[in-house]
C-alpha angles and dihedrals in degrees: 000000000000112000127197111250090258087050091051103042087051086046089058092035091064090038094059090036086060102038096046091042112105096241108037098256145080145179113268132193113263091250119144091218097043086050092051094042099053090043092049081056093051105255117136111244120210130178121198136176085270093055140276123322126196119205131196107232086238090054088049090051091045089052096046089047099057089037084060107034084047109023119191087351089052113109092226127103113219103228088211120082134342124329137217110236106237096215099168089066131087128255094240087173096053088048089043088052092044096055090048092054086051101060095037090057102041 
């Protein structure tokens, strides 16, 4: 498929968003050719009420490890269907991205 520059820089954008991010996934923009051209690539596509989520493969396997080695105790959050809120456990990434604002702004 031959993309225009903009295309194609959005296309790598999202690419690199995705691929640097600390879980292997990202928000992407709703956009149909986006969609098509990060599933052509191989990264799972979800769309939620929020908006739409893009996953490395690597990132899908890792989380459906850990779902059926743990179950319901497991960390991680299935992507498919309705969760349950954990409300008895901390909020690690708050305190992660506090502590990075602390020490950005000090």
């Amino acid at each position: 498929m031959i993309y225009t520059p903009e295309t194609s820089a959005n296309i790598l954008a999202a690419m690199q968003s995705i691929q640097m991010s600390n879980n292997g996934w990202s928000w992407i923009d709703n956009d149909d050719t986006l969609i098509k051209a990060l599933q052509t690539a191989g990264y799972t596509i979800i769309e939620t009420a929020a908006g739409v989520q893009a996953y490395t493969r690597r990132a899908q396997e890792a989380l459906a490890a850990e779902y059926k080695a743990h179950g319901a105790a497991s960390f991680a959050v299935p992507t498919y269907g309705t969760t349950a809120p954990k409300e008895h456990a901390p909020d690690y990434e708050g305190m992660v991205l506090a502590r990075q604002e602390r020490f950005l702004n000090d």
